[in-house]
C-alpha positions as CSV (number, residue, x, y, z in Angstrom):
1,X,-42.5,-77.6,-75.9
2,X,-40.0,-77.5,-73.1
3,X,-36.9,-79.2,-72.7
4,X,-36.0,-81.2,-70.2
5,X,-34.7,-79.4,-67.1
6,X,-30.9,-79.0,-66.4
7,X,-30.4,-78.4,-62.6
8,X,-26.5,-78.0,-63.0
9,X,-23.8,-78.5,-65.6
10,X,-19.8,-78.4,-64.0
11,X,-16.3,-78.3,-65.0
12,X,-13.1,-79.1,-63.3
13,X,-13.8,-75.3,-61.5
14,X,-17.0,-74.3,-62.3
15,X,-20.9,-75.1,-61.2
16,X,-23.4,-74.2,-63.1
17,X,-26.6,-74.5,-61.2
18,X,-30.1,-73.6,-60.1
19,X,-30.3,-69.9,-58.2
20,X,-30.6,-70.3,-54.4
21,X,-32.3,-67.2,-52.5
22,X,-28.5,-66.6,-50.7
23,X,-27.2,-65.7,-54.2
24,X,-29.4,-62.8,-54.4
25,X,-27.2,-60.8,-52.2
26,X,-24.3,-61.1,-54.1
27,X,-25.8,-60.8,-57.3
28,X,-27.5,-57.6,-56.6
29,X,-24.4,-56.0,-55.7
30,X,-22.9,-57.3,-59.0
31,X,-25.9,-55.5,-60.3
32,X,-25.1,-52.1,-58.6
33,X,-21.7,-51.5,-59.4
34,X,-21.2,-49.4,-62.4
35,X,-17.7,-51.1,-63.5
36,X,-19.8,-54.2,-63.7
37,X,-22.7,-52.7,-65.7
38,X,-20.6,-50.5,-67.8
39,X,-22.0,-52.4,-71.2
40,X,-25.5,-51.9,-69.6
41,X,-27.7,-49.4,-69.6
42,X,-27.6,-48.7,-65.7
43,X,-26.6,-50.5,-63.0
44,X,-29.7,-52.1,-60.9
45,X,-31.2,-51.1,-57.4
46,X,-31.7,-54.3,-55.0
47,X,-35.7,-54.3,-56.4
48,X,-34.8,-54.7,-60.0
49,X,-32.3,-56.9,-59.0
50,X,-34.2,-59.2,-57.5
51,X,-37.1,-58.6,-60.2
52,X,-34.1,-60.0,-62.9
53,X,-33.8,-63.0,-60.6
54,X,-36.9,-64.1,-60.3
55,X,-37.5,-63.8,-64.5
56,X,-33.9,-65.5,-64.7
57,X,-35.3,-68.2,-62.2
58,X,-39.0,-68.8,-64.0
59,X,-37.5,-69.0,-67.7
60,X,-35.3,-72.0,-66.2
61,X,-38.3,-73.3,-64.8
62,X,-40.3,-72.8,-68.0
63,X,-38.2,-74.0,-70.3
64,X,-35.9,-76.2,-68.5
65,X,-32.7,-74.4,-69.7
66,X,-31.4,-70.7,-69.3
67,X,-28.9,-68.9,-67.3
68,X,-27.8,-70.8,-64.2
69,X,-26.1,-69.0,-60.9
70,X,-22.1,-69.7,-61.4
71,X,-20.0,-70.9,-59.0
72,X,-16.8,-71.3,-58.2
73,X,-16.4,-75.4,-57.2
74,X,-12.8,-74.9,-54.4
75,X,-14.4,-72.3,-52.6
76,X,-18.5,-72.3,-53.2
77,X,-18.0,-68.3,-54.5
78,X,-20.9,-67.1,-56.1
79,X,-19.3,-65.7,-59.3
80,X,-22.4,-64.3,-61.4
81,X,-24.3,-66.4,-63.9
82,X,-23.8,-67.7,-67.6
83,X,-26.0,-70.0,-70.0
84,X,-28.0,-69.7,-72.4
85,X,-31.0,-66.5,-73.6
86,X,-33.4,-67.0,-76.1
87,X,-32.9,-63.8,-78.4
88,X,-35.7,-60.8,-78.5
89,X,-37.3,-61.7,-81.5
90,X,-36.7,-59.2,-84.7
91,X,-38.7,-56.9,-85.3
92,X,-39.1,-56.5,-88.8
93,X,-38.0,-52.9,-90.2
94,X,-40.1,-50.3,-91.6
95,X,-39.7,-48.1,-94.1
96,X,-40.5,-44.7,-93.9
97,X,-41.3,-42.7,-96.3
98,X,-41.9,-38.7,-97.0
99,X,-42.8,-36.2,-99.5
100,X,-41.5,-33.1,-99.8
101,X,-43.4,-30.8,-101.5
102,X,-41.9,-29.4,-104.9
């Protein structure tokens, strides 16, 4: 069951809000530079950029919660995003076992 959306969330500095289709720009070159992707696997072209997006912007519409665009209140800077991912579920572990012939 979903929740009940949350369009934005804000602190003193911060907004937390829904993605607009300006804040792809800036967020795929977030995506492309290496220093930022460094704890990713690869940094992404402008298609899987966008592709991110628009999963980022359906699980927010699904279930009414996720990761919201972040911006900076004084000036309206797009800064990234931050929220809230539901975990890959575990998978469990198997065990493997061999023979070796004696």
């Amino acid at each position: 069951m979903a929740s009940p959306p949350v369009d934005d969330l804000s602190t003193a500095r911060l907004l937390l809000r829904r993605w607009k289709p300006s804040d792809r720009e800036p967020f795929a070159g977030l995506n492309a530079d290496p220093a930022v992707m460094r704890s990713f696997p690869s940094p992404l072209t402008r298609a899987c950029s966008d592709a991110l997006a628009d999963r980022i912007e359906a699980d927010l519409a699904r279930d009414g919660w996720g990761l919201w665009a972040l911006q900076e209140r004084a000036t309206s800077l797009f800064l990234g995003f931050a929220g809230l991912a539901q975990p890959p579920p575990r998978r469990p572990r198997s065990r493997s076992t061999s023979t070796t012939p004696t």
